[in-house]
C-alpha positions in Angstrom: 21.5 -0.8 36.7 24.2 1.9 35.3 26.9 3.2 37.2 26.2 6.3 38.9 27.3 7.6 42.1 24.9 10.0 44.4 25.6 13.1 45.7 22.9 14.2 47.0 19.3 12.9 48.2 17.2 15.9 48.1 16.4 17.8 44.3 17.1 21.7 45.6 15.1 23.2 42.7 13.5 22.8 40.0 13.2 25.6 36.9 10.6 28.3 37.1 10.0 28.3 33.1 8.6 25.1 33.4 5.7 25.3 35.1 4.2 22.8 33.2 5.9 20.3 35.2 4.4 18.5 38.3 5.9 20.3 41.4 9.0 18.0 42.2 8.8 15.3 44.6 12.3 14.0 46.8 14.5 13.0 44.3 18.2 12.4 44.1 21.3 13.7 42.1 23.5 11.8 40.3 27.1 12.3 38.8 27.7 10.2 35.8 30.7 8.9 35.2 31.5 12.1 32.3 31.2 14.5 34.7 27.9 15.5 34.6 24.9 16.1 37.0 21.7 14.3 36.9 18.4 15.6 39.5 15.5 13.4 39.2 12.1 15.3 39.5 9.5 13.1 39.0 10.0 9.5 38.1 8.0 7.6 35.7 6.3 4.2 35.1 7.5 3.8 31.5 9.7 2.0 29.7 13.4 2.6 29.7 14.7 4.5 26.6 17.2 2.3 24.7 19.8 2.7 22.1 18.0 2.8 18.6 14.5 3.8 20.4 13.0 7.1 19.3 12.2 9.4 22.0 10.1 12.3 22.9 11.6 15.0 25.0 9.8 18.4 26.4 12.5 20.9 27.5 13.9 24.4 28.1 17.4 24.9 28.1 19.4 27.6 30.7 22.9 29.4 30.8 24.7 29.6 33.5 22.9 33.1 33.7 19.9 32.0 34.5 18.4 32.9 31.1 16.7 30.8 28.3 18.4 29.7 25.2 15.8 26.9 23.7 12.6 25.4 24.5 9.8 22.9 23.7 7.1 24.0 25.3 7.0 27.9 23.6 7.1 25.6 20.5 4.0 23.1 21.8 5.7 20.7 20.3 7.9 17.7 22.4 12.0 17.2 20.1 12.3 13.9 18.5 15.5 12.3 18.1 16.9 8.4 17.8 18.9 8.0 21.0 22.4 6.4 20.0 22.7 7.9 16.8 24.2 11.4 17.6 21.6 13.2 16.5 22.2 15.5 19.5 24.7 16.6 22.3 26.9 14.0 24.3 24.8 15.3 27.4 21.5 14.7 26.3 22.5 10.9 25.0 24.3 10.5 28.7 21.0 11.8 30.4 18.4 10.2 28.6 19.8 6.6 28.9 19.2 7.1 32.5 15.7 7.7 32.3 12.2 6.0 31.7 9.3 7.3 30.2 7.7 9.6 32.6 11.0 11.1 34.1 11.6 14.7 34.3 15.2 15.9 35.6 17.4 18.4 35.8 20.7 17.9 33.7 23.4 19.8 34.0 25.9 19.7 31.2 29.5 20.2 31.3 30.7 22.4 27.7 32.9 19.2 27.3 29.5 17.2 26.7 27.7 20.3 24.9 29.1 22.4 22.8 32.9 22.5 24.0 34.9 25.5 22.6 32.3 26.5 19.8 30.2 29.5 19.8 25.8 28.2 19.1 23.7 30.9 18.7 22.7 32.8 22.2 25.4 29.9 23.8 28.7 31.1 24.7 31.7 29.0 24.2 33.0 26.9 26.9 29.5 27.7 28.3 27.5 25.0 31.4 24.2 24.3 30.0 21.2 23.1 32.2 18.2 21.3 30.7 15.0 20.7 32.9 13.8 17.7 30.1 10.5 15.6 30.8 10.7 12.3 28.9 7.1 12.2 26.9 7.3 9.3 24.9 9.4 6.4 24.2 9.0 4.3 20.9 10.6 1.2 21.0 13.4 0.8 17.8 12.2 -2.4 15.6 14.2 -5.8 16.6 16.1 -6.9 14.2 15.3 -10.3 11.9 16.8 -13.2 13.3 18.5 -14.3 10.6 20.3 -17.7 12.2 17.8 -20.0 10.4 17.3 -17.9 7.3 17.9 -19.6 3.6 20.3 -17.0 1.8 20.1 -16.0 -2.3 22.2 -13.8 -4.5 20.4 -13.1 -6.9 22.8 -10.4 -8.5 26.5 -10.2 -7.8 26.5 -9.1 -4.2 23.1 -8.8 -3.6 22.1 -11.3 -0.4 18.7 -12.2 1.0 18.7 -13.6 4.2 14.3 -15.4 4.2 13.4 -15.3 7.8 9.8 -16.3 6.6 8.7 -17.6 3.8 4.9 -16.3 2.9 2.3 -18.0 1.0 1.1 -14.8 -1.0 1.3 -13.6 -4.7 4.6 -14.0 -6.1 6.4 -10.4 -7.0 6.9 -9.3 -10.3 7.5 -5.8 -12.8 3.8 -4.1 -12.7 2.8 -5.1 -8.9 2.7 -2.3 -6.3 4.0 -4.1 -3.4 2.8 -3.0 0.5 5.8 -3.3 2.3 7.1 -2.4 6.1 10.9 -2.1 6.4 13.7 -1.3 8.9 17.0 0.3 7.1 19.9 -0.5 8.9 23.8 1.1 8.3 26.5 -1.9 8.9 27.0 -0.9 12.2 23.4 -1.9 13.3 22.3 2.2 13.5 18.6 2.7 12.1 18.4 5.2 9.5 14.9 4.8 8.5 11.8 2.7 9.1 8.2 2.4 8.2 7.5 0.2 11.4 8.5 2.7 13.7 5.8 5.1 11.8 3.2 2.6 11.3 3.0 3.3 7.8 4.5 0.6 4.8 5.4 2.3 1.4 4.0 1.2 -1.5 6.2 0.5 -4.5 5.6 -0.1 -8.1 8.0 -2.6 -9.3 9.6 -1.9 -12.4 9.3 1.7 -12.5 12.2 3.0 -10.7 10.6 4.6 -7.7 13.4 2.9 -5.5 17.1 1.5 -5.5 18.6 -1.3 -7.8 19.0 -3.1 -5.1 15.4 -3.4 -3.8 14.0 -3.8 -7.0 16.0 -6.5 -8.1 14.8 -8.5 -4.1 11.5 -7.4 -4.1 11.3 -9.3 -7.6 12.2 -12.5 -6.0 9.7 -12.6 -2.7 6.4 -13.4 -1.9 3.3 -11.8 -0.2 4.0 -12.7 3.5 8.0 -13.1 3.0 10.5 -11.4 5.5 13.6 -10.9 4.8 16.9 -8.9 5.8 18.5 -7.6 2.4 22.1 -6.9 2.2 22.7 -4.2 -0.8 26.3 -3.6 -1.7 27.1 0.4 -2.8 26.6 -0.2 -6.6 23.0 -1.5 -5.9 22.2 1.5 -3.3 23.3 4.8 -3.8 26.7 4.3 -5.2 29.7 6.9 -4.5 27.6 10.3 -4.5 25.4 8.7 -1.1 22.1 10.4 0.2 21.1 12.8 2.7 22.7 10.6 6.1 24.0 7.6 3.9 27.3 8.3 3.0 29.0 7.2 -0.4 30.2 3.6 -0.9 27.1 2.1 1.7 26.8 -0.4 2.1 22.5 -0.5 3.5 20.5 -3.7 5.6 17.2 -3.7 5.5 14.5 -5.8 7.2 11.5 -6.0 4.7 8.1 -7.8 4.8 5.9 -7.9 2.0 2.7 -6.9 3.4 0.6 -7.2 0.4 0.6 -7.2 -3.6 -1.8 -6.4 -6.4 -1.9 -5.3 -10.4 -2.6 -1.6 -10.3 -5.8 -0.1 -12.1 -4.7 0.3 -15.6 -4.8 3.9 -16.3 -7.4 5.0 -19.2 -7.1 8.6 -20.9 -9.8 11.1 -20.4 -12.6 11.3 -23.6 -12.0 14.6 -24.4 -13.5 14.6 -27.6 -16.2 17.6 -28.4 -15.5 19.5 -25.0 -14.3 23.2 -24.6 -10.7 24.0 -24.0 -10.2 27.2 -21.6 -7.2 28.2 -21.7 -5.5 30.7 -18.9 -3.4 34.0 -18.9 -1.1 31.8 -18.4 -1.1 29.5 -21.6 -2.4 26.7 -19.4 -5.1 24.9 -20.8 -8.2 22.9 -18.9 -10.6 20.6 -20.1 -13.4 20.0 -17.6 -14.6 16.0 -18.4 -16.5 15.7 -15.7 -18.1 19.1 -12.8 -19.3 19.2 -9.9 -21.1 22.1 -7.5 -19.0 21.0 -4.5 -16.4 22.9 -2.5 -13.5 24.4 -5.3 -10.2 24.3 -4.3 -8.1 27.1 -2.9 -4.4 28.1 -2.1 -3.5 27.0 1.3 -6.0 23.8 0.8 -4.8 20.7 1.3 -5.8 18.6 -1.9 -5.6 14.8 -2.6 -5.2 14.0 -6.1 -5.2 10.8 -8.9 -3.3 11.6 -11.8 -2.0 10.2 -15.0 1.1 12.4 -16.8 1.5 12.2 -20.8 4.4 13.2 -23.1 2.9 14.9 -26.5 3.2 11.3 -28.1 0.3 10.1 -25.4 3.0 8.6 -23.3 2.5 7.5 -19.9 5.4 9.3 -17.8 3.8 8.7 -14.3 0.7 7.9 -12.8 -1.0 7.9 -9.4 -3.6 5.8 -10.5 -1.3 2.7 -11.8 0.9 3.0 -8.8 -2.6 2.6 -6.5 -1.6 5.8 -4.4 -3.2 9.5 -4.9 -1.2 12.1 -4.3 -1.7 15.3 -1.0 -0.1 18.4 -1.1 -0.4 21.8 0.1 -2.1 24.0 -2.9 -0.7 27.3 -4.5 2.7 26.5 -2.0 5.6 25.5 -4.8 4.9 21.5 -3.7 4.2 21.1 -7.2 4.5 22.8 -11.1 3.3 25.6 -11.5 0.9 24.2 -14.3 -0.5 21.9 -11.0 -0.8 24.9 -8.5 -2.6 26.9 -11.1 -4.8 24.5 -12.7 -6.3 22.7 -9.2 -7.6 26.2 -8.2 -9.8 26.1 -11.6 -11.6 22.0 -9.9 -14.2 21.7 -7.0 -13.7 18.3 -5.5 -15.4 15.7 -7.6 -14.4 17.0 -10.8 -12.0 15.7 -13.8 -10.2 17.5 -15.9 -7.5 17.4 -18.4 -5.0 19.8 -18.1 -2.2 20.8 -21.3 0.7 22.7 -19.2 3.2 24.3 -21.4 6.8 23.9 -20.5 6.8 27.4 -18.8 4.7 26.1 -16.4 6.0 21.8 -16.1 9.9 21.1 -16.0 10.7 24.0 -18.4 13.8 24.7 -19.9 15.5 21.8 -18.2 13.3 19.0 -18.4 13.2 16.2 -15.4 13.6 12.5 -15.1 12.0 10.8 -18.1 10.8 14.5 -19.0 12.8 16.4 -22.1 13.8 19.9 -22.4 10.9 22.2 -23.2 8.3 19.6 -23.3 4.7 20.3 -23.2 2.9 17.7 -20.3 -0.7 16.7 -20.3 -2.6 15.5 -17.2 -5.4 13.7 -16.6 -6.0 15.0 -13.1 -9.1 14.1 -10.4 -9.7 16.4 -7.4 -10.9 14.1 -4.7 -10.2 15.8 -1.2 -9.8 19.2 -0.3 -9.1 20.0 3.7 
């Protein structure tokens, strides 16, 4: 076990704001070796948190006044964070490795291992803080591949696979959508993102850019049923600009199994031919191919969505159908174009329609992506949920 020292046998109190706790039973206090104080509550049957895990934590924070800076339960709604990857204060990374699922405690928390000298919101500088925290959930980090016995390939300069399994499945190639789970990893062994840990794999079209060089150019060389750990050098990931946590010159591990793999539906264009164009106040133009009498959608709706988007010259820019996904978003919110938000609230569920969106109303004056300055879009858009 850790090494703690106790100083005391009996928990003297426990915080009135959070009544939703269990009244505690004896308990002890610890002093860690930082220089902070631990009161167990209520112990749990759970599994320990780890390094890497993702836990679940119900709080309310005090001052040293007594009052109430922060808390969980006037949200309804337990913090998240990845222990081990400072995502949070020294004190709540000390504390929580001392605790299983199930635990509530008392921790009190010395500035030194809060917010030392700085001023945060309603928190003084140099200020004690004391947590009452009740550990909800604990959700075990993904194990890393063992990659001792794997067969290794480059190929692309600095690109490695490490095959931990080799599948029997479709071989991957440009046009596939691929159903794949993954586990990124920085250099140092710190998660930064994972489908596992969410239960949901990504889907990804090969060959039309929807992730980085470097997974495009692995993914081509697998198999349905193949893990792997890939190794993607800077140049291959996100270069010397970065992304969001990943800073420039990353190098980025990931752990990837190919779930499944299948040709796409080949997007058709709507018939349009001898139907009505409406058009809007707002220049936007609809072609109804196909009605319905069911529910019509409204702002605030939650709408799921196939699509296929044309340039003027009947291009295919991007398409829901082809990549196998729909799309849901929140209607009439800014999620989408304007064109999008406007024209949905025309469709009951069911229905097809064509929509023409002038550049006002798409990517404007700017343009986007594969999308030109002041380019007119066309959609072939299906309504199939609203919520």
């Amino acid at each position: 076990m850790r090494n703690i020292t106790i100083i005391a046998i009996l928990a003297m109190f426990i915080m009135a704001s959070c009544s939703t706790l269990e009244k505690p039973r004896t308990g002890k206090t610890y002093e860690t070796d930082q220089g902070m104080e631990i009161t167990f509550i209520e112990k749990g049957n759970g599994p320990e948190a780890d390094s890497g895990d993702v836990v679940f934590m119900h709080y309310t924070g005090k001052l040293e006044n007594d009052s109430i800076f922060g808390s969980s339960y006037q949200r309804n709604q337990p913090f998240r964070f990845r222990l081990g990857n400072n995502e949070v204060i020294k004190g709540w990374e000390i504390g929580v490795d001392y605790m299983s699922e199930g635990d509530s405690a008392l921790l009190k928390i010395p500035p030194e291992l809060a917010y030392g000298e700085r001023e945060r919101g309603a928190i003084p500088a140099n200020e004690t803080l004391r947590f009452m925290v009740r550990l909800k959930d604990v959700r075990k980090a993904p194990k890393p591949f063992d990659t001792s016995n794997a067969t290794m390939k480059e190929p692309v300069e600095g690109l490695k696979i490490y095959t931990t399994k080799e599948g029997e499945g479709k071989q991957l190639a440009n046009g596939y959508v691929a159903k794949v789970h993954y586990t990124g990893y920085f250099e140092n062994g710190e998660i930064f993102d994972t489908s596992v840990e969410r239960e949901k794999p990504i889907r990804v079209q090969l060959g039309k850019n929807q992730v980085i060089k470097g997974w495009e150019e692995a993914l081509k060389t697998m198999r349905v049923g193949d893990k792997a750990r890939i190794v993607i050098p800077p140049k291959l990931a996100y270069g010397d600009k970065g992304m969001g946590r990943i800073d420039p010159n990353t190098t980025l591990i990931f752990d990837v199994e190919i779930l499944d793999a299948e040709l796409p539906e080949k997007a058709v264009a709507y018939d349009v031919k001898g139907k009505d164009t409406t058009y809007t106040e707002s220049g936007l133009g609809i072609i109804k191919v196909k009605k319905t009498d069911n529910v019509m959608a409204s702002k605030g709706n939650i709408v799921t969505v196939h699509y296929t988007g044309y340039l003027p010259n009947g291009e295919i820019f991007d398409s829901s159908v082809e990549a196998g996904k729909p799309i849901s978003f929140e209607l009439g919110k800014g999620k989408v174009i304007k064109g999008w938000d406007e024209g949905l609230q025309h469709m009951r569920v069911g229905e097809k329609a064509r929509l023409i969106i002038p550049y006002q109303l798409a990517y404007g004056e700017q343009g986007a992506g594969p999308i030109p300055p002041k380019t007119k879009l066309i959609f072939d858009v299906q309504l199939l949920e609203v919520k």
